[in-house]
C-alpha positions in Angstrom: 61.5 112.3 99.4 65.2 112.4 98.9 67.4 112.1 102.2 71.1 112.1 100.5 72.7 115.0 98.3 75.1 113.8 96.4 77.6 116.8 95.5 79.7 116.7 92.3 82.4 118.7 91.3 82.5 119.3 87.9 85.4 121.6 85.7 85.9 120.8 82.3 86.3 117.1 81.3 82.7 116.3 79.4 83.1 112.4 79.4 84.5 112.3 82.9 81.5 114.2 84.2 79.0 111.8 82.4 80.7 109.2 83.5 80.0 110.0 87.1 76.3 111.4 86.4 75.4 107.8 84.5 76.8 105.7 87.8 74.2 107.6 90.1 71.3 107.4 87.2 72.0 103.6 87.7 71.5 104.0 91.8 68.5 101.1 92.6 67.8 103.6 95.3 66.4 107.0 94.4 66.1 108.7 97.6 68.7 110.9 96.7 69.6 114.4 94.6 72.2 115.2 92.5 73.8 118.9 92.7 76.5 119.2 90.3 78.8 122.3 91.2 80.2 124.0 88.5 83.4 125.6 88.8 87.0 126.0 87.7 85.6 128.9 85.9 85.1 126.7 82.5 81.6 126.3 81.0 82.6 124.0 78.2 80.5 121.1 79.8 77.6 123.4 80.7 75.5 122.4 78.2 75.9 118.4 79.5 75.1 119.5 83.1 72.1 121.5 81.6 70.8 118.5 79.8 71.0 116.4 82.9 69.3 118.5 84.6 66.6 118.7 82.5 66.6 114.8 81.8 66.5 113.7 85.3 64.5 114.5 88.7 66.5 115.5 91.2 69.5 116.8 89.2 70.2 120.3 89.8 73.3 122.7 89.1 74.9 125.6 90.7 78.3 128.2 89.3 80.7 128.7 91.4 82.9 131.0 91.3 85.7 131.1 89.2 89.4 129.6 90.3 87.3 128.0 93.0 88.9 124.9 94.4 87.3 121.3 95.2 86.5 122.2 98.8 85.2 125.3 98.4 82.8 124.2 95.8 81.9 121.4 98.0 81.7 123.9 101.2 79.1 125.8 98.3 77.1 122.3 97.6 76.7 122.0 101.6 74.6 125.6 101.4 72.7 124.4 99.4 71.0 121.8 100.7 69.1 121.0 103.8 68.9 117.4 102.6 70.2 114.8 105.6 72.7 113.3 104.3 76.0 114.5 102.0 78.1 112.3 99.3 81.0 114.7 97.7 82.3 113.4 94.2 84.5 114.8 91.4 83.8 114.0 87.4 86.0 110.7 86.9 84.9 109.1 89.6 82.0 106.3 90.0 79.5 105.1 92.7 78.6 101.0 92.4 74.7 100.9 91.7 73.8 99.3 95.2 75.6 101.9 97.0 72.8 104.4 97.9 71.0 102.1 98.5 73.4 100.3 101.3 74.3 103.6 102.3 70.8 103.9 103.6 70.5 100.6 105.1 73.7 101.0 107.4 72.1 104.6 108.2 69.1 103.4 109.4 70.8 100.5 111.3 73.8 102.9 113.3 72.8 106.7 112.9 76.1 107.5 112.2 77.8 110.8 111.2 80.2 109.3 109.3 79.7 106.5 106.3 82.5 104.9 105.4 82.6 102.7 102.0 84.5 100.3 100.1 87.5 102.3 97.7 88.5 100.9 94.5 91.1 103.3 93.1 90.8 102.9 88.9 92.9 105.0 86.3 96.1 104.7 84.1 97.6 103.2 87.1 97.2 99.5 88.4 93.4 98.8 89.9 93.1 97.4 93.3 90.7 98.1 95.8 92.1 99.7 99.0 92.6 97.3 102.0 92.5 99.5 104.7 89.5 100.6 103.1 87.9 97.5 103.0 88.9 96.9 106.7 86.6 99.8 107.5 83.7 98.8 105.4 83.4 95.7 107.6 83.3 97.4 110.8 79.7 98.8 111.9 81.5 100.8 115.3 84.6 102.6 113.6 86.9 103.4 116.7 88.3 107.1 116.2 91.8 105.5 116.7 91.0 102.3 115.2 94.5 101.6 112.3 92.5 101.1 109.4 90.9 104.6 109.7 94.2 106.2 110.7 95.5 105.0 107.0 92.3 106.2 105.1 92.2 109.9 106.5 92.5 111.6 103.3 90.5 108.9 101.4 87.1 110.4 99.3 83.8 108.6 99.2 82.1 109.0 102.9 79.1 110.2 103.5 78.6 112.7 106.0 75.5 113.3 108.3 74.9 116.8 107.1 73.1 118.3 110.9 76.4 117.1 112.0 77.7 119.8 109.6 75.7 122.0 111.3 75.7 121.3 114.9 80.2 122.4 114.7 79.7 124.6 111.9 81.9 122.1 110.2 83.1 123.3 106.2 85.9 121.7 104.2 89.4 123.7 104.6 89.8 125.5 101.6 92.7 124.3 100.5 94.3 122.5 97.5 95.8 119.3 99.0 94.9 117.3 102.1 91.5 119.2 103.0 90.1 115.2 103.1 92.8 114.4 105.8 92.0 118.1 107.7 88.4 117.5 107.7 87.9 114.1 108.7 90.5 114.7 111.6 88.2 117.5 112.7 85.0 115.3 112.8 87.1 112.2 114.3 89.2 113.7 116.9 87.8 117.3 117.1 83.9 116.8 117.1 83.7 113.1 118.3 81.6 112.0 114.7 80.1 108.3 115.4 81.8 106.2 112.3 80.1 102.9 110.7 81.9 101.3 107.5 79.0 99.9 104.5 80.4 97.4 103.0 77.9 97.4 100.1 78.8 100.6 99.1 81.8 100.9 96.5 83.0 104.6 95.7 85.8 104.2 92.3 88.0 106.6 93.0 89.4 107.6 89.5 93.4 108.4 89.4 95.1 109.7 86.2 98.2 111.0 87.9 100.5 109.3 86.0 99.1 109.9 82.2 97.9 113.7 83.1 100.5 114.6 85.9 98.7 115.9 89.3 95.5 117.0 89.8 94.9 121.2 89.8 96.4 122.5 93.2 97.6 119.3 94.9 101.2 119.6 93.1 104.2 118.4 95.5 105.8 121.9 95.9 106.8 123.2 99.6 103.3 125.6 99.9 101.8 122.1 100.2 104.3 119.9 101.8 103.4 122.9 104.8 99.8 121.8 104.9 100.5 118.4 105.0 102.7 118.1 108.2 101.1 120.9 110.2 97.5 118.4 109.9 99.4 115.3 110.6 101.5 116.8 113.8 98.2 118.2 114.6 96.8 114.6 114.2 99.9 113.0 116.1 99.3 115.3 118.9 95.6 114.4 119.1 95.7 111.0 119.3 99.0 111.4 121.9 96.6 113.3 123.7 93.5 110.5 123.2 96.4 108.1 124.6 96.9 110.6 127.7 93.5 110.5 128.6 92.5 107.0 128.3 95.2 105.7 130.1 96.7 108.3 131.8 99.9 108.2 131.0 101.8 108.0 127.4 105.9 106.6 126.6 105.4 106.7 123.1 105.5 103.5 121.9 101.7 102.8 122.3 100.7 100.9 118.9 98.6 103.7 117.7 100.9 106.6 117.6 103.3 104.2 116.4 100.5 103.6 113.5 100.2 107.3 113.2 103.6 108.2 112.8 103.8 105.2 110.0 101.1 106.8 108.4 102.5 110.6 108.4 105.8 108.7 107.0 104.0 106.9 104.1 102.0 110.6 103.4 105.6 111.4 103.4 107.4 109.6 101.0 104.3 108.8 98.4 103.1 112.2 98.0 106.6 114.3 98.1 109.8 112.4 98.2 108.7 110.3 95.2 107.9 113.0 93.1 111.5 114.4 94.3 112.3 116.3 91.3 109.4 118.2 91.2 110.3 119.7 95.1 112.3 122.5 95.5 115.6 122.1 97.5 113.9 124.1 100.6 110.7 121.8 100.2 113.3 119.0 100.5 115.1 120.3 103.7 111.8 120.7 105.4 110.9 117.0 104.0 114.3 115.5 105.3 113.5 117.0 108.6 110.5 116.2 109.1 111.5 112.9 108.3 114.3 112.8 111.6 111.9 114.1 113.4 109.6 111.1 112.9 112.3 108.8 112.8 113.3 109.4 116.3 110.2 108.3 117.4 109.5 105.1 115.6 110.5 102.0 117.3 112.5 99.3 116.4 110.1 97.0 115.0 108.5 100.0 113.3 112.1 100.8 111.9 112.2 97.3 110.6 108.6 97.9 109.0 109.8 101.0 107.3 113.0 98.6 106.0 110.3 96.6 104.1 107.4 99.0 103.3 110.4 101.3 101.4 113.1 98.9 100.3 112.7 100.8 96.8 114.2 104.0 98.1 117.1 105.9 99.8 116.4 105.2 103.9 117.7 106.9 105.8 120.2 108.4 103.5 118.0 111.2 101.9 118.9 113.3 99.7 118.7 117.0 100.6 119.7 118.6 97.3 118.4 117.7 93.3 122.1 118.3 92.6 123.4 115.5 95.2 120.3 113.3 93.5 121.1 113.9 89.8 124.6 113.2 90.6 124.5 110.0 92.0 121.6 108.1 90.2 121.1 104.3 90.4 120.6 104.4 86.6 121.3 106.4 83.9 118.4 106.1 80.8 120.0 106.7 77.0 117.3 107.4 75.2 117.6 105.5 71.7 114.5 106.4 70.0 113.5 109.3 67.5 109.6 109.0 68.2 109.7 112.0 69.8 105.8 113.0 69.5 105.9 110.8 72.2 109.0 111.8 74.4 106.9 114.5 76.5 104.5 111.2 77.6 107.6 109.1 78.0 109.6 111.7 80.2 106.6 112.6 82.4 106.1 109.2 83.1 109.5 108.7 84.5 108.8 111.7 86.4 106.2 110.7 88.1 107.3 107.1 88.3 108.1 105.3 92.3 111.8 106.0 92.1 113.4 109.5 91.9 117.3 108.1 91.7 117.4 108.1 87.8 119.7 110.7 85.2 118.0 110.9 81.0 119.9 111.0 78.4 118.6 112.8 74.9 119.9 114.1 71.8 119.6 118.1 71.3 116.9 117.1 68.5 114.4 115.8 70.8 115.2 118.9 73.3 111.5 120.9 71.6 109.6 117.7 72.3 110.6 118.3 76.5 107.8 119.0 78.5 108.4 122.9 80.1 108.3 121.0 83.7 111.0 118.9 82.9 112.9 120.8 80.5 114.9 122.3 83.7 115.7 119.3 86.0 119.6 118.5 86.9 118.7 115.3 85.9 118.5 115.6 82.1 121.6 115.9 80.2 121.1 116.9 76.6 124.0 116.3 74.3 124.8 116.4 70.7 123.5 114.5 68.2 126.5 113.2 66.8 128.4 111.1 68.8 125.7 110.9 71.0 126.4 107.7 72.5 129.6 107.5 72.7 129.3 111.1 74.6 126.4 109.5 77.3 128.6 106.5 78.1 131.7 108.5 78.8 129.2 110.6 80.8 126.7 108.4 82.3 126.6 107.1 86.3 125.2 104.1 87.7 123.7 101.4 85.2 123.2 102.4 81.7 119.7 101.6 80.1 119.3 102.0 76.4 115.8 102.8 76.1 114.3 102.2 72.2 110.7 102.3 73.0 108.7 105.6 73.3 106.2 104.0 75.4 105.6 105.8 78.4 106.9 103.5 81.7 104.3 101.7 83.7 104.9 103.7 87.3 106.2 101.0 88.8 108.7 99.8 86.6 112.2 101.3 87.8 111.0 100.1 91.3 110.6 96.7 90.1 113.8 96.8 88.2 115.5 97.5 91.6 113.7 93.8 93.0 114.8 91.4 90.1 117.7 89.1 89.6 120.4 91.4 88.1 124.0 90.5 86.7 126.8 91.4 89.2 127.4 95.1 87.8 123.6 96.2 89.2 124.3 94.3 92.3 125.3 97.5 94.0 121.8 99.1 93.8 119.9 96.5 94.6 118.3 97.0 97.8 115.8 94.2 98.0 116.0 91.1 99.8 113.3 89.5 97.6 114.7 88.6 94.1 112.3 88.2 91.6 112.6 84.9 88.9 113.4 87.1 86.0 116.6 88.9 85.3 116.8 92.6 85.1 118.0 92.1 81.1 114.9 90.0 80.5 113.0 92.8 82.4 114.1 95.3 80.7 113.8 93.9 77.1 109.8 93.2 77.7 109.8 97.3 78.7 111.4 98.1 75.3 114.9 98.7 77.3 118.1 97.1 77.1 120.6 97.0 80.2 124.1 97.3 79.2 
């Protein structure tokens, strides 16, 4: 008899979805189901849901909707199914073949609510698994304040008791970003879920952010910088309260909310202010305020952590404008290619690369080839194509890059480029202490750039 439902998302990517269906047709323990929740409103991978169906025991498949987001689908998936336990997945992502199986075993030992795994995080981006993850796969009694947990809130893989989902009348907040982080705080903080971490169970957590750009309804724009900080001031207020009660009393520089706030920062900064160009300039007061806000709090040594966690960026000196950003950048990128079938990948990729101080610039023959996202920022300077260069030189701030390769940038590159050995003209933006053994020039010329 199966105890575990394992709900899957599915929209329109075929070979993403089979991906995920094969990983659970490899589980070595089949006490589970499989109901795959189509929605999105696209049926071009009906037929493969249809066939797995068919194919397999267990495997069933339900329409949503259409336009219906992740949690709502998933809030659907819960309906439908009075099975004991609930795994949510989305097509792309991949569960290790023991996992059901140690998902079980943990159950049995702790009766928790809450089932926290390993989290590889796979993709166009670098592979690692997720320490703060890991920290909570090894723990069978997950304190609700515990740090690790506090830096995994909006993390997907758990599995959830689902009479606990009963018992508060628990569903997923439908909205597009952050309803991981809202939910979990409910069930943490809110409904006092018992949490044990299995750490034979590895959820891959597929990311294409930086080849495919964000993921439908979880763009960095102000509707959902708004969702973020209401959860996380309602988080910091929980767990200021939690402090309260446990030892009556509270100064504010208890090593938990101190974690908290770190963790609100970090949401912060890797989810909105490095994707700065894609915020609008009242997205990026509300994100420069918020950041004072949390900045008052922090302590010294937590300032000092901040110092080293973000030596990449602007801090505290924000920018509160795209115009004050795109006329100050750190480096200016002449772009001295005309493989422009591949400009739109290359752009986007310095889009949605770690650092946002940056100004482009491109010849008025490659301006069809910009993607309609970027074709707007303050940032890119289009110029004629004749005397092109000798135009972007006159023109260009900071230090000049000529860039011959259409390759689109590994994310992390202009981050690096801001922690290697540099000649005395980049000296002033350099902001890390840590110089690497190669020189920026050498850098630059395995990236298919040249620093001038």
């Amino acid at each position: 008899m199966a105890r575990i439902t394992v709900i899957v998302t599915a929209y329109k990517d075929t070979e993403r979805l089979k991906y995920t269906l094969e990983s659970l047709c490899e589980q070595t323990n089949e006490e589970f189901d499989v109901l795959i929740v189509q929605c999105g409103g696209h049926d071009g991978n009906l037929g493969e849901i249809k066939a797995y169906c068919n194919e397999y025991v267990g495997f069933s498949w339900v329409q949503a909707p259409e336009k219906t987001l992740i949690p709502e689908a998933r809030n659907l998936g819960v309906e439908k199914t009075d099975n004991e336990l609930l795994l949510f997945m989305q097509e792309g992502d991949y569960l290790a073949p023991d996992s059901i199986d140690a998902f079980m075993k943990n159950y049995e030992e702790t009766k928790a609510d809450i089932l926290c795994p390993r989290l590889y995080i796979s993709g166009e981006s670098e592979p690692y698994y997720l320490d703060w993850a890991d920290m909570l796969a090894t723990v069978p009694h997950i304190g609700k304040v515990d740090e690790a947990l506090l830096h995994t809130l909006d993390v997907e893989g758990r599995v959830y008791k689902k009479k606990f989902f009963d018992l508060y009348s628990l569903r997923v907040p439908a909205q597009p970003a952050f309803y991981n982080t809202a939910f979990l705080a409910e069930c943490v903080f809110q409904c006092d879920a018992k949490l044990s971490g299995v750490a034979g169970a590895i959820y891959d957590c597929h990311s294409g952010v930086y080849a495919n750009g964000f993921a439908e309804g979880a763009e960095p724009n102000l509707e959902n910088l708004k969702n973020c900080c209401e959860i996380y001031d309602r988080i910091a207020e929980i767990v200021k309260t939690y402090i309260e009660e446990e030892t009556e009393g509270f100064t504010g520089d208890e090593y938990t909310y101190q974690e908290i706030l770190f963790v609100y920062f970090t949401v912060l900064t890797d989810r909105f202010y490095r994707y700065f160009w894609f915020l609008s300039d009242e997205a990026l007061a509300l994100l420069c305020k918020k950041y004072d806000e949390i900045d008052k709090q922090f302590t010294q040594s937590r300032h000092d952590k901040l110092a080293t966690a973000f030596q990449d960026l602007h801090f505290p000196n924000l920018y509160t404008t795209r115009a004050d950003a795109a006329a100050l950048p750190m480096v200016s990128l002449l772009i001295d290619f005309t493989d422009y079938d591949n400009l739109g990948r290359f752009l986007s990729s310095l889009y949605l690369g770690r650092l946002p101080f940056f100004a482009v610039y491109l010849r008025e023959s490659g301006r069809a080839y910009v993607p309609e996202a970027i074709s707007e920022m303050e940032n890119l300077h289009i110029l004629p194509d004749e005397g092109f260069f000798a135009a972007a030189r006159a023109e260009a701030e900071g230090v000049q890059i000529n860039v011959r390769s259409s390759d689109p940038l590994d994310p992390k590159v202009l981050s690096e480029l801001s922690c290697t050995k540099a000649p005395a003209v980049f000296y002033q933006y350099i902001f890390a202490s840590k110089r690497k053994k190669y020189s920026a020039k050498t850098f630059l010329k395995k990236k298919g750039m040249s620093l001038r």
